[in-house]
C-alpha positions, 0 to 999 in steps of 0.5 A: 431114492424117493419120498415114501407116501406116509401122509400122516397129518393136514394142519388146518389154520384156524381163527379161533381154536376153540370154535374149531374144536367144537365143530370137529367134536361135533362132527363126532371126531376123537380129538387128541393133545392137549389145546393149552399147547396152541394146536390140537388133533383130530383122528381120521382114518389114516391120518390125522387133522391138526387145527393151529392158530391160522397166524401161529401157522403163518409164522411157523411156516416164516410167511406173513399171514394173509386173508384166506380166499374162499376157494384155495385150491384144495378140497378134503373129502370124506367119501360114504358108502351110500348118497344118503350117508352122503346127505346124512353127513352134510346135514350133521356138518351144517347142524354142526355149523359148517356152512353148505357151499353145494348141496349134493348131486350125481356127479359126471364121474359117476358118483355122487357128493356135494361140499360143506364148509368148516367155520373157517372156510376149509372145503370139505366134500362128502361124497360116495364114489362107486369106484372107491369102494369104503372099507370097514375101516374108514380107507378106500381103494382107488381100483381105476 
């Protein structure tokens, strides 16, 4: 028996809901729920961005909330069909009031991509990968 992989949500924990909610809305991102609740989401290709109240997460979870580093082992990433919708994609982010943590560049893997950060320090990357080819709807194929 095993788990099947129905990766279906990444709940971000968020200082200030609203803020976050204007930043993903800016993005251009279909939002869903109803915020009163204290959590809110934001559909993507596949799956779905939950933003919650980073100390409502902590507590959730039963951990006591703590300062988050500015690098936590994880990067989501948004990958394009081009480098410039990559640079296109940064530029909007930045407009938005993400902050540029690496301005995009070719890659040694072959691709290109660079990072932005979300108002509360999520690590986004946008990146066009030829080995990932974009499909009409949003999901790629990992072929190698």
């Amino acid at each position: 028996m095993g788990i099947e992989p129905n990766f279906t949500i990444v709940t971000l924990g968020v200082a200030d809901l609203g803020r976050s909610m204007a930043f993903y809305s800016g993005l251009g991102w279909e939002q869903r729920g109803d915020p009163s609740a204290g959590i809110t989401w934001f559909r993507t290709s596949g799956t779905w961005i939950g933003l919650f109240g980073y100390d409502e997460l902590a507590a959730d979870i039963g951990l006591a909330p703590s300062a988050p580093a500015e690098y936590r082992g994880i990067t989501l990433a948004l990958n394009f069909g081009t480098e410039d919708e990559v640079d296109a994609a940064l530029a909007h982010a930045v407009a938005t009031g993400a902050r540029l943590v690496k301005p995009a560049e070719r890659a040694v893997w072959g691709g290109y991509s660079g990072y932005f950060a979300d108002p509360d320090g999520h690590l986004w990357e946008a990146a066009f990968a030829p080995g990932f080819p974009v499909s009409a709807d949003g999901t790629i194929t990992i072929t190698d």
